[in-house]
Residue frames as qw, qx, qy, qz and C-alpha x, y, z in Angstrom:
[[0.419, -0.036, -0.815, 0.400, 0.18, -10.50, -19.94],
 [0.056, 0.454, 0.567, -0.685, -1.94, -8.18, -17.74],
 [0.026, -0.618, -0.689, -0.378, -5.66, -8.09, -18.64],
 [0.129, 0.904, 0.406, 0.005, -6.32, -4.34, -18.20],
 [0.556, 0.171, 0.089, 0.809, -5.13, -1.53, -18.72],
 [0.221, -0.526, -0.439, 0.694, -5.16, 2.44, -18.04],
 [0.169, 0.798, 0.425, 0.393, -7.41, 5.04, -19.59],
 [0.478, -0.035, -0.144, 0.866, -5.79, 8.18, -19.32],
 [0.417, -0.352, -0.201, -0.813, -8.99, 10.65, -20.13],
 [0.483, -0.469, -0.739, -0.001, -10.68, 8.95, -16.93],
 [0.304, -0.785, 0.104, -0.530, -9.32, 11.42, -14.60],
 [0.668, -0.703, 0.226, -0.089, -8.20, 9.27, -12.09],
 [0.011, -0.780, 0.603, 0.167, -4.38, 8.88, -11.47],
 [0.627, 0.380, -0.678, -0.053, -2.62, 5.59, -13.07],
 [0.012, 0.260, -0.871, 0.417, -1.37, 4.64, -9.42],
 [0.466, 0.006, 0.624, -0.627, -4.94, 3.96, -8.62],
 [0.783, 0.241, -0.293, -0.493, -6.60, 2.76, -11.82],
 [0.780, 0.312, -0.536, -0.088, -4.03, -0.02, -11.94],
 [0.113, -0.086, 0.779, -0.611, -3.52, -0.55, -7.71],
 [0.648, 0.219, 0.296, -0.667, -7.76, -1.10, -8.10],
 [0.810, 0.214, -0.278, -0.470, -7.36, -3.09, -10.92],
 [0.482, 0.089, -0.853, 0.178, -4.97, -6.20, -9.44],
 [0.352, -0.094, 0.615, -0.700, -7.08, -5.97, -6.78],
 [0.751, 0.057, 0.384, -0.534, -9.82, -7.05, -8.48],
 [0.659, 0.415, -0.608, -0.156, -8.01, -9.31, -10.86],
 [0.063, 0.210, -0.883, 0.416, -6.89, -11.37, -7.74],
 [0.558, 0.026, 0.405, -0.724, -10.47, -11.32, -6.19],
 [0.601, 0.413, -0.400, -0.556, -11.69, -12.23, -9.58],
 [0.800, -0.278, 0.531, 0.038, -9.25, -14.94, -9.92],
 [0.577, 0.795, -0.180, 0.056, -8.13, -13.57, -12.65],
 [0.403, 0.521, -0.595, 0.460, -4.58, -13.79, -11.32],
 [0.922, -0.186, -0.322, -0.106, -4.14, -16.46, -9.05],
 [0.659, -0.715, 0.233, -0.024, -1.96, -17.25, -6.12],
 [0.568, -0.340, 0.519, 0.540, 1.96, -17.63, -7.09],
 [0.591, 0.710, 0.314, 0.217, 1.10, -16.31, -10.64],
 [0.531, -0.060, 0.119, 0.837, 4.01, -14.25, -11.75],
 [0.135, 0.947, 0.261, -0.127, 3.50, -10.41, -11.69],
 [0.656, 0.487, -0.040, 0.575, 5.74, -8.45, -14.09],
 [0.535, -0.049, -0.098, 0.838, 8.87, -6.61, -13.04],
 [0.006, -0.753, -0.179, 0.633, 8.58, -2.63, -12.46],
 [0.164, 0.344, -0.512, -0.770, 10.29, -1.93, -16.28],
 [0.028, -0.249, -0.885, -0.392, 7.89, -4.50, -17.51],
 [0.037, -0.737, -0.583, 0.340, 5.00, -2.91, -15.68],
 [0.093, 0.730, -0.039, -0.676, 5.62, 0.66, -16.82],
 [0.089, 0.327, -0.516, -0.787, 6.13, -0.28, -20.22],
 [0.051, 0.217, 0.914, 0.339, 3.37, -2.38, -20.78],
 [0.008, -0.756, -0.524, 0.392, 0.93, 0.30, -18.99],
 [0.203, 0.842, 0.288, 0.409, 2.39, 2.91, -20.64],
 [0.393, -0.894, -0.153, -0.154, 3.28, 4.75, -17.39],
 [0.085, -0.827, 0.540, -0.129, 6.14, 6.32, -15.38],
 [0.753, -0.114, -0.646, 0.050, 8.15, 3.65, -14.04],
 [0.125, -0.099, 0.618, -0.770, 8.31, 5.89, -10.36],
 [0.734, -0.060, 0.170, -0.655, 4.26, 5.37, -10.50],
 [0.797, 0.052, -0.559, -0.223, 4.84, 1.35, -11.41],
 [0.373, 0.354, -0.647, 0.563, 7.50, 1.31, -8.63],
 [0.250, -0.095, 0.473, -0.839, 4.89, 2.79, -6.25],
 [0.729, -0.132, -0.114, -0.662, 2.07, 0.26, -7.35],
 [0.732, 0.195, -0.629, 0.175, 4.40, -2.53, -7.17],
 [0.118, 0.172, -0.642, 0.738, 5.19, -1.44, -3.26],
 [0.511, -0.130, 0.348, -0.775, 1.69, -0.98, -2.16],
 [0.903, -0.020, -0.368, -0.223, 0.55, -3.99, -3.62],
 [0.589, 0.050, -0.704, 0.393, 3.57, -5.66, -1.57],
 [0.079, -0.152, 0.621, -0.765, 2.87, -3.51, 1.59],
 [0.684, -0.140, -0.017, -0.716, -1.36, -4.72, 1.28],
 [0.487, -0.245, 0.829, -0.121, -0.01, -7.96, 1.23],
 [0.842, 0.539, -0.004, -0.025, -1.86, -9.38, -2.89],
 [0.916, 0.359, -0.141, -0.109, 2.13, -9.56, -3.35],
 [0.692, -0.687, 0.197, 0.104, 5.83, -10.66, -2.68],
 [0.245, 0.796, -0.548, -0.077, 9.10, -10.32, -3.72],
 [0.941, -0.076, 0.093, 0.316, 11.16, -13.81, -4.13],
 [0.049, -0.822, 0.465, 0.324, 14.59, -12.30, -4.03],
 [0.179, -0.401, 0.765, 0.472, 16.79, -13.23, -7.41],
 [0.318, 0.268, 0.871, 0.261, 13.82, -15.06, -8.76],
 [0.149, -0.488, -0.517, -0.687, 10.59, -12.14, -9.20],
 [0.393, 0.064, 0.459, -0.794, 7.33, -10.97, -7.52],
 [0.051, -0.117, -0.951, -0.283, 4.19, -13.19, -7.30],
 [0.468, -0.529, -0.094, -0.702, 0.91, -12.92, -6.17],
 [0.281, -0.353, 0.692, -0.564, 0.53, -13.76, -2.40],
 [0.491, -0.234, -0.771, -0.331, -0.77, -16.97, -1.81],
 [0.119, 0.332, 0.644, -0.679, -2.42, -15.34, 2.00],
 [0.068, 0.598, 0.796, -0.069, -5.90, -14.47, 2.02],
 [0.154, 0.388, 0.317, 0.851, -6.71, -11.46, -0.30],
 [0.213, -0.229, -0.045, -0.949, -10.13, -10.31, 0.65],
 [0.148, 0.247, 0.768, -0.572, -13.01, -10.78, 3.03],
 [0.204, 0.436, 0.845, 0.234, -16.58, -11.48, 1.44],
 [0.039, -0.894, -0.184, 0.406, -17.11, -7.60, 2.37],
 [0.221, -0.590, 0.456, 0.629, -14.31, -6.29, 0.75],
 [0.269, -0.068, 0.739, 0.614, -14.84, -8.58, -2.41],
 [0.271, 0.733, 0.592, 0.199, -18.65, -7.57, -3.33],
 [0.033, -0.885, 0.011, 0.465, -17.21, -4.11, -3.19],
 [0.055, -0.427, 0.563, 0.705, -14.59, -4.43, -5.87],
 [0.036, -0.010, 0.701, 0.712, -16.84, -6.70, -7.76],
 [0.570, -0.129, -0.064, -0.809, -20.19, -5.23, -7.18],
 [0.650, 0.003, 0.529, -0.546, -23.41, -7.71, -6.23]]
Protein backbone atom coordinates (compact mmCIF):
# COMPACT_ATOMS: atom_id res chain seq x y z
CA UNK A 1 0.00 0.00 0.00
CA UNK A 2 2.63 2.71 0.65
CA UNK A 3 5.09 3.29 -2.23
CA UNK A 4 8.32 3.74 -0.23
CA UNK A 5 9.91 2.66 2.19
CA UNK A 6 12.90 3.08 4.86
CA UNK A 7 16.56 2.36 4.37
CA UNK A 8 18.01 1.83 7.56
CA UNK A 9 22.00 2.16 6.55
CA UNK A 10 21.04 5.85 5.34
CA UNK A 11 21.71 7.34 8.62
CA UNK A 12 18.87 9.35 8.90
CA UNK A 13 16.18 8.49 11.58
CA UNK A 14 12.89 6.53 10.26
CA UNK A 15 10.68 9.48 11.77
CA UNK A 16 12.10 11.61 9.06
CA UNK A 17 12.77 9.35 6.09
CA UNK A 18 9.10 8.41 6.15
CA UNK A 19 7.56 12.15 7.58
CA UNK A 20 9.71 13.44 4.09
CA UNK A 21 8.47 10.80 2.21
CA UNK A 22 4.34 11.42 2.47
CA UNK A 23 5.24 14.66 1.98
CA UNK A 24 6.35 14.19 -1.19
CA UNK A 25 3.99 11.44 -2.10
CA UNK A 26 1.10 14.01 -1.55
CA UNK A 27 2.95 16.79 -3.56
CA UNK A 28 3.63 14.17 -6.11
CA UNK A 29 0.14 13.08 -6.16
CA UNK A 30 1.08 10.06 -5.42
CA UNK A 31 -1.45 9.95 -2.58
CA UNK A 32 -4.25 12.03 -3.18
CA UNK A 33 -6.73 13.95 -1.16
CA UNK A 34 -9.16 11.58 1.07
CA UNK A 35 -6.92 8.56 0.10
CA UNK A 36 -6.80 6.32 3.09
CA UNK A 37 -3.52 6.36 5.14
CA UNK A 38 -2.84 3.18 7.16
CA UNK A 39 -3.46 2.86 10.86
CA UNK A 40 -0.30 3.29 13.32
CA UNK A 41 0.00 -0.93 13.71
CA UNK A 42 -0.35 -1.01 10.01
CA UNK A 43 2.24 1.69 9.55
CA UNK A 44 4.89 0.20 11.83
CA UNK A 45 4.53 -3.08 10.48
CA UNK A 46 4.62 -2.43 7.03
CA UNK A 47 7.81 0.01 7.55
CA UNK A 48 9.31 -2.21 9.67
CA UNK A 49 9.59 0.35 12.52
CA UNK A 50 8.73 1.03 16.19
CA UNK A 51 5.18 1.65 16.40
CA UNK A 52 6.12 4.86 19.12
CA UNK A 53 8.14 6.30 15.86
CA UNK A 54 4.83 5.46 13.48
CA UNK A 55 2.68 7.02 16.26
CA UNK A 56 4.91 10.13 16.12
CA UNK A 57 4.81 10.32 12.17
CA UNK A 58 1.22 9.76 12.16
CA UNK A 59 0.84 13.00 14.68
CA UNK A 60 3.05 15.33 12.84
CA UNK A 61 1.66 14.58 9.68
CA UNK A 62 -1.84 15.41 11.47
CA UNK A 63 -0.37 18.48 13.35
CA UNK A 64 1.25 19.86 9.49
CA UNK A 65 -2.08 19.49 8.42
CA UNK A 66 -1.28 16.46 4.86
CA UNK A 67 -3.69 14.52 7.44
CA UNK A 68 -6.87 13.80 9.61
CA UNK A 69 -8.33 11.58 11.80
CA UNK A 70 -12.20 10.61 10.96
CA UNK A 71 -13.06 9.31 14.37
CA UNK A 72 -14.43 5.42 14.24
CA UNK A 73 -13.84 5.39 10.54
CA UNK A 74 -9.55 6.05 9.92
CA UNK A 75 -7.04 8.78 8.88
CA UNK A 76 -6.96 10.30 5.35
CA UNK A 77 -5.04 12.57 3.54
CA UNK A 78 -6.21 16.24 4.00
CA UNK A 79 -8.07 17.46 1.28
CA UNK A 80 -6.57 21.52 2.38
CA UNK A 81 -3.83 22.81 0.45
CA UNK A 82 -0.54 20.82 0.97
CA UNK A 83 2.18 22.93 -0.43
CA UNK A 84 3.06 26.24 -1.99
CA UNK A 85 4.94 26.17 -5.49
CA UNK A 86 8.11 27.01 -3.15
CA UNK A 87 7.79 24.39 -0.87
CA UNK A 88 6.93 21.79 -3.71
CA UNK A 89 10.15 22.33 -6.10
CA UNK A 90 11.98 21.73 -2.88
CA UNK A 91 10.71 18.27 -2.10
CA UNK A 92 10.64 17.51 -5.73
CA UNK A 93 13.66 19.24 -7.01
CA UNK A 94 13.43 21.48 -10.53
Amino acid sequence: MLCFEVDIKSGLPAYEQVVYAVKKAVVAGVLKSGDVFPSVRKLSQELWINPNTAHKVVSALIAEGLLEVKPGIGTFVSSAPVATVRQRSQLLGP
